[in-house]
C-alpha positions in Angstrom: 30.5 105.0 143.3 29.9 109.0 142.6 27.6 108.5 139.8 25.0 106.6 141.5 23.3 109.5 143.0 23.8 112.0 139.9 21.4 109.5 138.4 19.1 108.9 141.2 18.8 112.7 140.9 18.3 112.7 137.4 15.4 110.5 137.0 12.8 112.3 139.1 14.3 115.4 137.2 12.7 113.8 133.6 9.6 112.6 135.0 7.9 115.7 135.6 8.9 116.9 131.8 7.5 114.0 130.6 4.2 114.2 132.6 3.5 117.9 131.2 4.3 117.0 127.6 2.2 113.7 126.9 -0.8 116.0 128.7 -0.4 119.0 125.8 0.1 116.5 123.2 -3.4 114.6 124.4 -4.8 118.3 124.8 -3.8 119.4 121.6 -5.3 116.0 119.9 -8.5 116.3 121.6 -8.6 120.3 121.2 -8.1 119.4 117.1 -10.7 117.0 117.3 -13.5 119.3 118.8 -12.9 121.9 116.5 -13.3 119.8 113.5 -15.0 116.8 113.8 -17.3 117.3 116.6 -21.1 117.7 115.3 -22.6 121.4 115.2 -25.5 122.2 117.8 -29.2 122.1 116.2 -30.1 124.9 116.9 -31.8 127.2 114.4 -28.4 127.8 111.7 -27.2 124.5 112.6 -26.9 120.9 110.9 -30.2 119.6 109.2 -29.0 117.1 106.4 -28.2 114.0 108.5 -27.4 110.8 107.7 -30.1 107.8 108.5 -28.7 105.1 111.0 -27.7 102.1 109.2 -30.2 99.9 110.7 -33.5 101.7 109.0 -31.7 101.4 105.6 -31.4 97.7 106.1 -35.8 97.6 107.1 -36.5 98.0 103.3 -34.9 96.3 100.1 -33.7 98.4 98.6 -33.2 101.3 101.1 -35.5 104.1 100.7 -32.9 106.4 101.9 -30.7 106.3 99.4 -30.6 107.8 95.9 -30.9 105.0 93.0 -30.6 107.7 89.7 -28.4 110.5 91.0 -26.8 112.0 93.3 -27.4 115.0 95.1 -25.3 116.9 97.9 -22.0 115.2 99.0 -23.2 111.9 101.3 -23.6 109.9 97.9 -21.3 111.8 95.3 -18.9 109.1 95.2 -21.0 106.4 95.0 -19.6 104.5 91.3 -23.4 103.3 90.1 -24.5 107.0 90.3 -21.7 108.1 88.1 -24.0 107.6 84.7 -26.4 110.5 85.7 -23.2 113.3 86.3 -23.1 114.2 82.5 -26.9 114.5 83.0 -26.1 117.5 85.7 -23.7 119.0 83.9 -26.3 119.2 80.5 -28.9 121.1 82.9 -26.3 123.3 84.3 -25.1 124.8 80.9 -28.3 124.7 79.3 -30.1 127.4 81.9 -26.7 129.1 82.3 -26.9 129.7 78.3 -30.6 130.5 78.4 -29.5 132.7 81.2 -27.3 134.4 79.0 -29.6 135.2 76.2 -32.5 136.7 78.1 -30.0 139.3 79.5 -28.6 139.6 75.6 -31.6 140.5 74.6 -32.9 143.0 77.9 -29.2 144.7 77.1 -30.6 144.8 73.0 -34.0 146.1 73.6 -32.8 149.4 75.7 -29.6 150.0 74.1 -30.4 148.9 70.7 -27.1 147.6 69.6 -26.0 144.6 67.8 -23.1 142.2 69.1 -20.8 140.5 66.4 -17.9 138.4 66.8 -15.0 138.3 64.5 -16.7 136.0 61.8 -19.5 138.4 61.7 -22.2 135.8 64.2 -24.2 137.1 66.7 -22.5 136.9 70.1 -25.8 135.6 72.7 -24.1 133.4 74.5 -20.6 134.5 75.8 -21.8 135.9 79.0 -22.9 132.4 80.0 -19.1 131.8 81.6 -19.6 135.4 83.5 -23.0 133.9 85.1 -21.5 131.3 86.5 -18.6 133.1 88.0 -21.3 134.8 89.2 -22.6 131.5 90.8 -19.2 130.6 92.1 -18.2 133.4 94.0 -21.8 133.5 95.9 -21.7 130.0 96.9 -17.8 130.2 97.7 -18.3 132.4 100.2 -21.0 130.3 101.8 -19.2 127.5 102.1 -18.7 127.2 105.6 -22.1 127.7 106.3 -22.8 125.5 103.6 -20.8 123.0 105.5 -22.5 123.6 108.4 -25.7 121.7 107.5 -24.3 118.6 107.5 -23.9 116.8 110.5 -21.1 114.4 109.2 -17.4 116.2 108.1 -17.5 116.4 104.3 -14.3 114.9 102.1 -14.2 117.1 100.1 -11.5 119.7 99.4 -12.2 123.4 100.3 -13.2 125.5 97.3 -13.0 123.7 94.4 -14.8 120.6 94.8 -17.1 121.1 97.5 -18.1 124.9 95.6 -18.3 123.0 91.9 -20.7 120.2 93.5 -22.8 123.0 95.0 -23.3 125.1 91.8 -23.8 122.0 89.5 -26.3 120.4 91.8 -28.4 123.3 92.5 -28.5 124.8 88.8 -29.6 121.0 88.3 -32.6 120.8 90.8 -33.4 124.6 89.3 -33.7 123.4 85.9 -35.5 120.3 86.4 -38.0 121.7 88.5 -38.5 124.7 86.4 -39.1 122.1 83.1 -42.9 121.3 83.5 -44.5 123.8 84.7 -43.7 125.8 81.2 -46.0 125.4 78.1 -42.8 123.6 76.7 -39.6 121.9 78.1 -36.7 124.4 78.8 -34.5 121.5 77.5 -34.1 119.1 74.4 -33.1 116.7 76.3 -33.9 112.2 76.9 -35.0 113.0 80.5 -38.6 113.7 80.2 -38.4 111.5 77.5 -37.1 108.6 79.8 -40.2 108.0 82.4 -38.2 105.3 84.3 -35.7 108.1 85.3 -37.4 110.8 85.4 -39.4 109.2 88.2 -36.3 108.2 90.3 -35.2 111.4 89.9 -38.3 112.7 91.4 -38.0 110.4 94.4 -34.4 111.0 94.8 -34.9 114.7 95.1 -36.8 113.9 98.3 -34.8 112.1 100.3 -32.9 113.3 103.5 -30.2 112.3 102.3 -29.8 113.7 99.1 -30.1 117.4 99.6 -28.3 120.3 99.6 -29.7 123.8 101.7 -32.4 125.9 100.8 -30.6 129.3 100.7 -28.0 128.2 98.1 -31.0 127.4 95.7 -32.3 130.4 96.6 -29.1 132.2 96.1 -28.5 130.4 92.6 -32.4 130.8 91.3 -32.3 135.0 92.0 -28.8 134.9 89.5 -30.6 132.7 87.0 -34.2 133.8 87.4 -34.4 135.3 84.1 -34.2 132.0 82.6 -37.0 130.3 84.7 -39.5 133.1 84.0 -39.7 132.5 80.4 -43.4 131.2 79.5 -44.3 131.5 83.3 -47.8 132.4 82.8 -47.4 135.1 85.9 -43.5 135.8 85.7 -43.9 138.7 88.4 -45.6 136.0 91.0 -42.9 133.3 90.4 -40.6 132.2 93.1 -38.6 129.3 94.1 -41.7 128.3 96.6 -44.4 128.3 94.0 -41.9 126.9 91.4 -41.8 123.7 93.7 -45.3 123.9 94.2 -46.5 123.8 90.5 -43.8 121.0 90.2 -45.4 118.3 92.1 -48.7 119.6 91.2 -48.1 118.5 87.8 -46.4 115.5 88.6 -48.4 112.3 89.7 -45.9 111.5 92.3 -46.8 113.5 95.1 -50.9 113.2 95.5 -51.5 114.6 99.2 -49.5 118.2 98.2 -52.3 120.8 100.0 -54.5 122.5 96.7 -54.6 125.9 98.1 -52.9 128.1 95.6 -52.7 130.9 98.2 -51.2 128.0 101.1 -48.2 129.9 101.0 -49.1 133.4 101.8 -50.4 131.6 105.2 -47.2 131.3 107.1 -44.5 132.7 104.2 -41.7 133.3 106.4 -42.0 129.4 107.8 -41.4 128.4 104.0 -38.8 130.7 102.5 -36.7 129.4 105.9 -36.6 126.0 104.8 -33.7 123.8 105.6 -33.6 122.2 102.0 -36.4 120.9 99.6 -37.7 117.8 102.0 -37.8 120.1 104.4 -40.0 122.4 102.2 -42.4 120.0 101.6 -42.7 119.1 105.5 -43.0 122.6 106.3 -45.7 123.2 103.6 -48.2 119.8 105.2 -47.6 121.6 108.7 -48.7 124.3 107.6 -52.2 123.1 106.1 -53.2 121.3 109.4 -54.9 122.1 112.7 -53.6 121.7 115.9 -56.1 120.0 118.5 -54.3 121.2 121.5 -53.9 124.9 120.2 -56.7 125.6 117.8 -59.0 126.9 119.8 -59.5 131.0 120.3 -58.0 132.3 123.7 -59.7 132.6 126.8 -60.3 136.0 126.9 -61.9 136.1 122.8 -64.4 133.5 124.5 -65.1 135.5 127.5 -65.8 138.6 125.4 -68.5 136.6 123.2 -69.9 135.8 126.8 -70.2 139.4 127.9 -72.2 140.1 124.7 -74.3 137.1 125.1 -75.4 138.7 128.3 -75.9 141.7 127.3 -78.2 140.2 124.4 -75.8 141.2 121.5 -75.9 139.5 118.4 -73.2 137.4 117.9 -71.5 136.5 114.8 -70.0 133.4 115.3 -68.7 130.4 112.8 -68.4 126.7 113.2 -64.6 126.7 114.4 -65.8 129.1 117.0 -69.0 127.6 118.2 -66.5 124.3 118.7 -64.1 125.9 120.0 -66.6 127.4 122.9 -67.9 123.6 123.0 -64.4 122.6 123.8 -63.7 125.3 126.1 -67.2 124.8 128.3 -66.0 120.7 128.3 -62.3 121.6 129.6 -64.2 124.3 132.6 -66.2 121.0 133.3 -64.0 118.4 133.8 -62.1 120.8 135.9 -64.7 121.3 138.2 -65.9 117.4 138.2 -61.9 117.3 139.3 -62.2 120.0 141.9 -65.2 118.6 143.5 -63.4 115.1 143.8 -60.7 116.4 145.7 -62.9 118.1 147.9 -64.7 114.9 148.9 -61.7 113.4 149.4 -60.5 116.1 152.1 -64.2 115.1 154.2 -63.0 111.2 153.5 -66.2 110.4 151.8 -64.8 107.7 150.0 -62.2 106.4 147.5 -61.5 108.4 144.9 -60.3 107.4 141.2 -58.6 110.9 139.9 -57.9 109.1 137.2 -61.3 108.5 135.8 -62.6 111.7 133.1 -59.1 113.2 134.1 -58.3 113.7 130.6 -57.8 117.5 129.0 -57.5 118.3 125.3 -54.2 119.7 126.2 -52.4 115.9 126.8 -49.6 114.9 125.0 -49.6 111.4 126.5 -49.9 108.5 124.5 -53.0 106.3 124.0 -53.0 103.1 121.1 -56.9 102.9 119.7 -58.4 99.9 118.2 -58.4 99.1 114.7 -60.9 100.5 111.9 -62.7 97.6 111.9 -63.5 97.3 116.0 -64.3 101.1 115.9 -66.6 100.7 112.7 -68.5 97.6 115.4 -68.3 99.9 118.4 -70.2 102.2 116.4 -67.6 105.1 115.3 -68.0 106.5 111.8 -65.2 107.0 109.6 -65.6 110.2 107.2 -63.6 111.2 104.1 -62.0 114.7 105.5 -61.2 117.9 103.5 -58.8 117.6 100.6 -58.1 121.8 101.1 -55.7 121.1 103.8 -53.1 118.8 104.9 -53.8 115.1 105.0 -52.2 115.7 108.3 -55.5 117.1 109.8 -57.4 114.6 111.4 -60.6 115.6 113.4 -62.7 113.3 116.0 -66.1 114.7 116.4 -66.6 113.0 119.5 -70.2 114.0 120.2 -71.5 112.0 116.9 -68.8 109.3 117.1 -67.0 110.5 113.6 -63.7 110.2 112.7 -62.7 112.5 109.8 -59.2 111.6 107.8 -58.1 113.1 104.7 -57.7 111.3 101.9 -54.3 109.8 100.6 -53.3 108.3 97.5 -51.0 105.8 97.8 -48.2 105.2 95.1 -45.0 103.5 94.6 -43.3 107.0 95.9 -45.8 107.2 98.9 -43.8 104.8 101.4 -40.8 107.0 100.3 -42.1 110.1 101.0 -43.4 109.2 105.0 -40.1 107.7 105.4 -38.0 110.6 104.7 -40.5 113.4 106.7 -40.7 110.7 109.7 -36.4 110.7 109.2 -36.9 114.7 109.7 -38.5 115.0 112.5 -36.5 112.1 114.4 -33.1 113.5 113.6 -33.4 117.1 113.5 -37.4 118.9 113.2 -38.2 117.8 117.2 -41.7 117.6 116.0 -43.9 114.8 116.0 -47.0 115.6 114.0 -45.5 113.0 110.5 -44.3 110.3 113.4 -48.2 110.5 115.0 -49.7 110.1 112.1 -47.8 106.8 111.3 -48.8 105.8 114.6 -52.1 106.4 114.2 -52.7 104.6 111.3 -50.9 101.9 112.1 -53.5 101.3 115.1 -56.2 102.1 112.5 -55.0 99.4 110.3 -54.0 95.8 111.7 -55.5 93.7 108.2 -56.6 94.0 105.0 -60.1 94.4 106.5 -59.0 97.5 107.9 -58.2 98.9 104.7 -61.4 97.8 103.4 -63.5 99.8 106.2 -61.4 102.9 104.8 -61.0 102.4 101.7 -64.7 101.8 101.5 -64.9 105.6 103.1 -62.9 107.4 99.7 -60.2 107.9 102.5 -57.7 105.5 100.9 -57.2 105.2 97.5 -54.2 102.8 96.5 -52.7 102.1 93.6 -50.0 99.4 95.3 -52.4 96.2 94.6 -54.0 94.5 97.1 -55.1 95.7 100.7 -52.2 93.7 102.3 -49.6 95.4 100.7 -51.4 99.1 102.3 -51.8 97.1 105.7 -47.9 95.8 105.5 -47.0 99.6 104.7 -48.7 101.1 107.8 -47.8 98.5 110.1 -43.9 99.2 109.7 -44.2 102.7 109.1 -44.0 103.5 113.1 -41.6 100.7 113.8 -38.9 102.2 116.4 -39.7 105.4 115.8 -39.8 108.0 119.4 -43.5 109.6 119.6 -43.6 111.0 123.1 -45.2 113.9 122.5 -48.1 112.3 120.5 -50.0 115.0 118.5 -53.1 113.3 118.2 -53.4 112.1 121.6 -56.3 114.4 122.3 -58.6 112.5 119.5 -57.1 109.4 121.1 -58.5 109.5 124.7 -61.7 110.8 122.9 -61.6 107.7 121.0 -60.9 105.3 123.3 -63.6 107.0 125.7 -66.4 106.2 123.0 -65.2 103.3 122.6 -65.8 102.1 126.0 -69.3 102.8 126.5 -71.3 100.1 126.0 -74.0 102.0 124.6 -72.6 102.9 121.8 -71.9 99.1 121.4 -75.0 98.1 121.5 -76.8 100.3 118.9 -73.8 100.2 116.7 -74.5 96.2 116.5 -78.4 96.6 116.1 -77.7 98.9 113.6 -75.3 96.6 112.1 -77.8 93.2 112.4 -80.9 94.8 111.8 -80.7 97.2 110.0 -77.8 97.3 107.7 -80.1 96.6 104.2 -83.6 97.2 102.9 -84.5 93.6 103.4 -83.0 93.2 106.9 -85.1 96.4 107.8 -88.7 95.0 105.9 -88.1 91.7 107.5 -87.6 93.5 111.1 -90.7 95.8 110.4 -93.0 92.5 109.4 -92.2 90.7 112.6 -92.8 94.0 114.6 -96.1 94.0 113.1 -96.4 90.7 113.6 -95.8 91.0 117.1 -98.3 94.2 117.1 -101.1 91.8 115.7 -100.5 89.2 117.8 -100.8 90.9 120.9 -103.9 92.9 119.4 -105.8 89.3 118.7 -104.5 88.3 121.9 -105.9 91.1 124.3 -109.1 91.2 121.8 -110.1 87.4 122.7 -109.4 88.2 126.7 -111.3 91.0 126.4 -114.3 89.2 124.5 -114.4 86.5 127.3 -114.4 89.4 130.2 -116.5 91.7 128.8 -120.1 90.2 128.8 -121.8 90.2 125.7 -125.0 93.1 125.3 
């Protein structure tokens, strides 16, 4: 009968003490968790190699996400049926590591003037090619966590050794292979270049989001083997790991809309050597090439100084971009004031007022859909084959003459590839929209094959897919579920649909169209004008004969 309350006493004694220990155990598991398997922040330094939701990989088969010849970065290291193409890696790796080796053999020869020999009395070239590449290990090993970093999934790999030896064999890879063309002759002996089939898929694997590894440790790897790369450079001084991807897809057929400008880079060269990895090269490289519409124009107070000197009766020295640029500035002044006056009226209660009518600026983002090529081409809007100095990304509406300028593209088998991955850029990690707009865009330019036709007719498509369907079927799922809120051509695409609209335009764009389209249409349309002209000449002629009496 004692015991009884010793354990009523005991029980709420162990309840507490349980309480406080399952809540560090849950703290502790969740604490664990943060630290090592929540995803970094994107901010600038954070993770920029992402993985592409499952559901855009199963859009396309096969997937155009995922490497089909080797494998590059951890994501697909594993995979079994890219396990044929390792050997291939490690071939390039020693090759430029041995090549590497002998150019600094034979700096060290030329100033100190002194023979090596081993034992068997051979000359000794190569035996510094292991001390290069402990070189290469210790820089990348002590970038690993950053290295780490840039992916936005935990990477099974094991610290050090297999995650440091993947690094330095892939990167010595992409080195080598890039650096093989654009010499007078192949760095290596080697069936890759000999092999078309995969040295194409190699070319498209290298570009996908996927299948990359960061920027800096290929620039960290090229400055230890840059002797090697600069042999046969026809300017070895000028060479860097920008223009060494540059003259790549130059001289490969792959990549057709890569901006001609030799001097592109000196534009914005702090944009490019910040580079999250090679796809994100590329994308920085098209940015740079285009023209904003929102932001192109000069400032206000660059216009209000050509003013001043205008009324002072100074000559001014003004170019195109700037005369437009004034044009668009005056239009913008305009339209505010047409707004301004609006509002007034309303405050006197004139009468209903539509502020939504001409409210547009050439600073909205919003979103607008256009009709196809082949409604614009009716309503009397003239496509134009655009600048190939630039990005195929800049695309101009001249909305005073009813022209719509594009750039031309070339379409290949790689093509579809390409937009897929920059589009995957922007949506997971850039924040930009410009490659995204541009889908959109073109998919409301082209609906059918006869919207292909309008354009291709222009020079502004050339395709080497087949027929106009398969270009059509391209562009029509290039935007699907894709976010484009902040729509980068939206200012062309109110101007657009504004043309569009007036009826005007309609109607000479049709009598163009029906009556004067060919030589005959036009003689036939001139014979019964003259026609008409002689008809009413006889006609007023006999009037006149019976009113006029006869001297």
């Amino acid at each position: 009968m004692e015991s009884s309350p010793v354990q009523e006493k005991s029980i709420p004694d162990e309840k507490p003490h349980v309480s406080i220990s399952m809540q560090e155990l849950i703290a502790s598991s969740i604490k664990e968790k943060l630290e090592t398997s929540a995803p970094r922040s994107r901010k600038k330094g954070g993770c920029s190699i992402h993985r592409v939701p499952e559901k855009f990989h199963k859009m396309i088969e096969p997937s155009v996400y995922k490497p089909e010849a080797i494998s590059i970065g951890p994501y697909h290291c594993k995979n079994d049926s890219l396990q044929a193409t390792q050997d291939l890696k490690l071939l390039y790796a020693h090759n430029l590591l041995t090549k590497t080796a002998n150019q600094k053999f034979k700096k060290e020869e030329e100033t100190t003037h002194t023979i090596k020999l081993d034992s068997s009395g051979k000359l000794v070239t190569a035996e510094g090619w292991s001390i290069i590449l402990e070189e290469c290990i210790s820089s990348i090993e002590k970038m690993e966590t950053i290295i780490r970093e840039r992916y936005s999934e935990p990477i099974d790999l094991d610290r050090g050794r297999e995650f440091v030896e993947m690094m330095v064999i892939d990167g010595l890879f992409i080195i080598g292979f890039l650096a093989g063309p654009c010499q007078d002759k192949y760095i290596f002996d080697d069936l890759l270049y000999c092999n078309d089939w995969l040295s194409i898929a190699v070319r498209h694997d290298l570009l996908l989001l996927e299948n990359q590894i960061p920027w800096f440790v290929l620039k960290c790897l090229f400055n230890i083997i840059l002797d090697a790369v600069l042999i046969d450079q026809p300017d070895p001084e000028g060479t860097s790991l920008e223009m060494l991807v540059i003259q790549f897809f130059k001289s490969s057929s792959f990549l057709y809309m890569l901006p001609t400008e030799k001097d592109l880079l000196k534009t914005h060269p702090d944009q490019c050597e910040n580079a999250e990895h090679l796809l994100d090269f590329l994308f920085i490289l098209h940015q740079n090439g285009k023209k904003d519409p929102a932001i192109s124009s000069p400032s206000s107070w660059k216009i209000l100084k050509i003013l001043l000197k205008l009324k002072d009766n100074k000559v001014v020295k003004s170019t195109e971009p700037v005369y437009s640029s004034m044009k668009l500035f005056i239009q913008t002044l305009i339209t505010k004031l047409q707004l301004l006056c609006r509002k007034f009226v309303r405050v006197f209660s004139v009468g209903p007022i539509d502020e939504n009518k001409d409210s547009y600026s050439y600073n909205s983002r919003r979103m607008e859909f256009i009709p196809s090529a082949t409604e614009l081409s009716r309503a009397g809007v003239k496509f134009k084959k655009g600048s190939t100095k630039g990005s195929f990304l800049d695309v101009n509406f001249r909305r005073e003459e009813g022209i719509l300028e594009i750039p031309p593209i070339y379409l290949c088998d790689g093509t579809e590839t390409l937009f897929r991955n920059l589009i995957a850029c922007e949506q997971l990690y850039k924040g930009s929209h410009v490659m995204s707009s541009y889908a959109t865009l073109m998919d409301c330019l082209i609906n059918s094959p006869d919207d292909v036709k309008v354009l291709r007719k222009q020079e502004i498509i050339t395709s080497y897919l087949g027929c106009d369907e398969d270009v059509a079927d391209i562009f029509n799922k290039l935007s699907v579920e894709i976010c484009n809120d902040n729509n980068y051509y939206a200012p062309y695409t109110i101007g657009i649909n504004k043309y569009y609209k007036k009826r005007r335009h309609i109607w000479k764009a049709a009598l163009k169209r029906e009556y004067f389209s060919n030589p005959w249409t036009i003689v036939s349309v001139l014979a019964a004008v003259l026609l008409i002209a002689l008809t009413i000449t006889s006609t007023v002629f006999g009037i006149l004969s019976f009113l006029v009496p006869k001297s």
